[in-house]
PAMIDREN-317868 format. One record per residue (C-alpha): residue number from 1; residue in one letter; x, y, z. Coordinates in steps of 0.2 Angstrom, whole numbers, padded with zeros to 4 digits. Layout:
N
ATOM   nuba   lopa       u       v       w
ATOM    NUM      A       X       Y       Z
...
This chain:
219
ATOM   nuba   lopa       u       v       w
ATOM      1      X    0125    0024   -0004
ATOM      2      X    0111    0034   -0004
ATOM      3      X    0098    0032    0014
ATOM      4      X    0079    0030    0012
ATOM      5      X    0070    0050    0016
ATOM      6      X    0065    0042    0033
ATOM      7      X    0048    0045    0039
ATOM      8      X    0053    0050    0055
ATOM      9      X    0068    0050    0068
ATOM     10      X    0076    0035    0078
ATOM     11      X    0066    0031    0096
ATOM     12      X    0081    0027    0104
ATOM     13      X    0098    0019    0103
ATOM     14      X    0097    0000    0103
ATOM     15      X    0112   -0004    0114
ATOM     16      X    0125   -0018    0109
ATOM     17      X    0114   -0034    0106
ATOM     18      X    0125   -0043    0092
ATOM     19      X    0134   -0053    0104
ATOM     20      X    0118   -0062    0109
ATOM     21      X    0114   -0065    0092
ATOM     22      X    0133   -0072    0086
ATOM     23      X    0128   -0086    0101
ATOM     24      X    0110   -0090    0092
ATOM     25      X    0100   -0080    0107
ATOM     26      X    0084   -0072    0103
ATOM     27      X    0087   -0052    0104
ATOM     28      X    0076   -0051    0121
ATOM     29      X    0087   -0066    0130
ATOM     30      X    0078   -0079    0128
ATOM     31      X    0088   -0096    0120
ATOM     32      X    0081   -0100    0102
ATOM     33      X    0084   -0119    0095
ATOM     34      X    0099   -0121    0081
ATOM     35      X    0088   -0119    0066
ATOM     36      X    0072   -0114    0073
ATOM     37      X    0064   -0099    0066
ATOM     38      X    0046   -0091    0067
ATOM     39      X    0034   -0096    0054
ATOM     40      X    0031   -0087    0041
ATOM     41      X    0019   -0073    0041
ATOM     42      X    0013   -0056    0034
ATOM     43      X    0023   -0042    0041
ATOM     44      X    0010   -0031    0050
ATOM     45      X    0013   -0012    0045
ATOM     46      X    0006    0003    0049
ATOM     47      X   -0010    0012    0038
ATOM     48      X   -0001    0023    0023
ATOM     49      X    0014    0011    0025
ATOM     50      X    0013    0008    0005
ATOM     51      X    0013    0025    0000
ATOM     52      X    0024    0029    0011
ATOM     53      X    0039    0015    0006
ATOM     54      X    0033    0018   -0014
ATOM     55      X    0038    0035   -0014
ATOM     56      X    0054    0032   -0006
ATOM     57      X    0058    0017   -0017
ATOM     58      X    0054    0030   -0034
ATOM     59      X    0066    0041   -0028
ATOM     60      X    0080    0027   -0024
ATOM     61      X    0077    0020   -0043
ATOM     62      X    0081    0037   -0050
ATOM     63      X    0098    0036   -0040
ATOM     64      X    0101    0018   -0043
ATOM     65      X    0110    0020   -0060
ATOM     66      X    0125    0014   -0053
ATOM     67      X    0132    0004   -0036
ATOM     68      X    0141    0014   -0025
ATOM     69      X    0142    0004   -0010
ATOM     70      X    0154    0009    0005
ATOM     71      X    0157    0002    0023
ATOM     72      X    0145    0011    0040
ATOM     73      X    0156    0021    0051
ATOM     74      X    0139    0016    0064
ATOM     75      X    0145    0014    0083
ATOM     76      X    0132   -0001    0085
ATOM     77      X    0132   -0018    0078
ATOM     78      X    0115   -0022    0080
ATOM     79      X    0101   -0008    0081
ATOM     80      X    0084   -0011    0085
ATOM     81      X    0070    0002    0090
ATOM     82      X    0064   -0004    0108
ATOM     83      X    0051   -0016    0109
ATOM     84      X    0051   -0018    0088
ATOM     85      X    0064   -0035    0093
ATOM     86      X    0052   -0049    0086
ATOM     87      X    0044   -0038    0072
ATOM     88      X    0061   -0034    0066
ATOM     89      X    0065   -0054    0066
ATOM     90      X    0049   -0058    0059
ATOM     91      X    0052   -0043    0044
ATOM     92      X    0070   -0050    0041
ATOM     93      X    0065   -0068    0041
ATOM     94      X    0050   -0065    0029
ATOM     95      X    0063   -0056    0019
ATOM     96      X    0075   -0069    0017
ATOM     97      X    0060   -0080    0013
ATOM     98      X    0058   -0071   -0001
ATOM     99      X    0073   -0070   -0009
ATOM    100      X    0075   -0089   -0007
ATOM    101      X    0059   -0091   -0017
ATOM    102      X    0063   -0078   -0033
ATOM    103      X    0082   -0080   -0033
ATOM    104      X    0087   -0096   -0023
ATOM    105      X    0094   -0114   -0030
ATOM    106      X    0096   -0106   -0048
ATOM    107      X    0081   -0095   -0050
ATOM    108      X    0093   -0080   -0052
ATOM    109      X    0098   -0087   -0068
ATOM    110      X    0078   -0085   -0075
ATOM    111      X    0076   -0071   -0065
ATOM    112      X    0060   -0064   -0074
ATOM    113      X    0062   -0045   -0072
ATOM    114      X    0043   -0040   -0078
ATOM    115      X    0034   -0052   -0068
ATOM    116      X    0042   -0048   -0051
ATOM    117      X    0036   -0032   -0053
ATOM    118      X    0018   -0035   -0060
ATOM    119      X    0007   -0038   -0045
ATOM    120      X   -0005   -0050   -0055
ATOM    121      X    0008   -0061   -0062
ATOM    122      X    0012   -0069   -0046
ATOM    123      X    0029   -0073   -0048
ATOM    124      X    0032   -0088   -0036
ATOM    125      X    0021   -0079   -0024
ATOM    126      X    0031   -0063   -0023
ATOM    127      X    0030   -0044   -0028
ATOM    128      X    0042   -0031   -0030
ATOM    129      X    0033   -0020   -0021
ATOM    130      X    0030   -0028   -0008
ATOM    131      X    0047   -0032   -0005
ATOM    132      X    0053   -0016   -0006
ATOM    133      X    0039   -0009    0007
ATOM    134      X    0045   -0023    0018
ATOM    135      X    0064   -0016    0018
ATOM    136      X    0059    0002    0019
ATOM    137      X    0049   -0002    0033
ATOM    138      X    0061   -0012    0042
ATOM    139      X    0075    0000    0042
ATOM    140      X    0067    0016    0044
ATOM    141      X    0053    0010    0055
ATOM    142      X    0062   -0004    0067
ATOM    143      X    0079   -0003    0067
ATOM    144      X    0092    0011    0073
ATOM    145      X    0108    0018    0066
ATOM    146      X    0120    0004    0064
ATOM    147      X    0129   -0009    0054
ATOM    148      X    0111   -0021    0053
ATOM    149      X    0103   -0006    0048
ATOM    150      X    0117   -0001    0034
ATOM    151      X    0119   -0019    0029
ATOM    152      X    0096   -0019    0028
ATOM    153      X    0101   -0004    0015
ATOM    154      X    0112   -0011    0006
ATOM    155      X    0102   -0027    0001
ATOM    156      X    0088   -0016   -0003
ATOM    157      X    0101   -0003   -0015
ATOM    158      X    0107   -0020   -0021
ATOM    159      X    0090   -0030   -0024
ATOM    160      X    0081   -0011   -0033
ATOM    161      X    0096   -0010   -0043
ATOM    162      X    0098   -0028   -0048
ATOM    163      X    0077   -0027   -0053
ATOM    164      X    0080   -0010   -0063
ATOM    165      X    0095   -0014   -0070
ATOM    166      X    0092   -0033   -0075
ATOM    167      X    0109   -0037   -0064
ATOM    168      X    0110   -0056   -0058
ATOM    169      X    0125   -0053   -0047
ATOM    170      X    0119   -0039   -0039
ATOM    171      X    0102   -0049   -0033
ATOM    172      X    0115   -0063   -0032
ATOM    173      X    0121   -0053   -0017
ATOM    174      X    0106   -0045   -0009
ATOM    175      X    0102   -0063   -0007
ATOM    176      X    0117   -0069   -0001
ATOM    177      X    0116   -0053    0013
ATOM    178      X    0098   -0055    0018
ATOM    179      X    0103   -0075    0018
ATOM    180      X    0118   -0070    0031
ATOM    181      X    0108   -0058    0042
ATOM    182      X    0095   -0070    0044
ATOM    183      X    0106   -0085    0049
ATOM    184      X    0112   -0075    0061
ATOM    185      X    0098   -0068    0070
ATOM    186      X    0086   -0082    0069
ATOM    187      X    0094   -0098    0066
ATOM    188      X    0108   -0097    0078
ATOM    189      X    0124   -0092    0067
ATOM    190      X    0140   -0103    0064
ATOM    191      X    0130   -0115    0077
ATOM    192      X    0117   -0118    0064
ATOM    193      X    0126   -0127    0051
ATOM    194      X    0118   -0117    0038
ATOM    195      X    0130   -0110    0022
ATOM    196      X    0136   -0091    0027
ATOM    197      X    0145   -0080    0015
ATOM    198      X    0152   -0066    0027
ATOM    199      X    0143   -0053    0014
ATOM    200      X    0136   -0043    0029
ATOM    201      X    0146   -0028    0039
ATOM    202      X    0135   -0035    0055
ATOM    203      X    0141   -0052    0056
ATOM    204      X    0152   -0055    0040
ATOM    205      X    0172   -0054    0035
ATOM    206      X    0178   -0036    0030
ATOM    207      X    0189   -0043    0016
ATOM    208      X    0174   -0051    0008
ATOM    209      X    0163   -0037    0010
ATOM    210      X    0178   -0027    0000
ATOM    211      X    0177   -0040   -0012
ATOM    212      X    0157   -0036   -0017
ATOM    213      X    0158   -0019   -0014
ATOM    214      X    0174   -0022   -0029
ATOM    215      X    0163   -0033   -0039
ATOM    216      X    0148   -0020   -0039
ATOM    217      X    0153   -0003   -0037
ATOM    218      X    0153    0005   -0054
ATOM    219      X    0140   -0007   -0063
């Protein structure tokens, strides 16, 4: 799998947080409600922050001709630059927002592939691009080296893919990773009573994660 050309180096490392988040805690210690999550909001990003994601995004298309996904060998679970806690939340909620609205309850079965990435369509208030910026920018801007981090790049190799390549499953399962990861972090896990597919190297089972890479690789 192929990384992002970062704009610049990791602050520092995060330390092991994933233990909080498995127990429904918010990242900076303080209790978060079973299914309560912030509102959703435009991510704030640093000027340039467009250019910046589009070019790396061009170059990933290029490459992402075919899956090759493959499991982290990072030391941490859970990697957040310090202080960035609540914007990477708030990135991987609206993320998740997003998926639910252009692939959730069926809608990956009319997937329109033009329209998502046509700004002016409007396609169900959503934009390729803007997606894509939002993932470059949380991994390569707010998170460290580690599984969260490998799984961020993942769903984006999956969803760039699944656009470019017209694949349902492989949005199916973007979806399904960005769906995980935000459970976890903001809705308070297994307590939450929300669906979890174990799809994630972060939080999720490694004999399902075997499964999609088995399902996807080579497509």
């Amino acid at each position: 799998m192929k990384k992002w050309v970062a704009a610049g180096a990791a602050v520092c490392a995060a330390g092991v947080m994933a233990a909080a988040a498995v127990f429904g805690l918010d990242l900076w210690g303080e209790p978060r409600a079973t299914g309560q999550a912030p509102e959703r909001q435009a991510v704030e990003k640093p000027d340039g922050m467009a250019e910046e994601a589009e070019a790396a995004v061009r170059e990933l298309e290029e490459v992402y001709t075919e899956l090759d996904l493959s499991f982290s060998d990072a030391d941490y679970s859970v990697g957040i630059r310090d202080g960035k806690q609540e914007d990477a939340l708030a990135a991987l909620y609206d993320l998740h927002e997003a998926f639910n609205n252009i692939t959730g309850y069926g809608a990956v079965e009319v997937f329109a592939y033009d329209d998502i990435q046509d700004k002016d369509a409007g396609y169900e208030g959503e934009y390729y691009g803007d997606i894509t910026e939002n993932m470059y920018y949380m991994s390569e801007h707010l998170l460290e080296p580690s599984l969260l981090q490998h799984d961020i790049d993942k769903g984006a190799e999956l969803f760039i893919y699944g656009v470019q390549q017209e694949n349902q499953r492989a949005l199916r399962y973007a979806h399904r990773i960005f769906h995980d990861l935000d459970v976890h972090l903001n809705h308070g896990g297994e307590e939450s009573g929300e669906d979890i597919w174990h799809v994630t190297e972060t939080f999720g089972k490694e004999s399902v994660v075997e499964t999609m890479h088995s399902a996807l690789n080579g497509n």
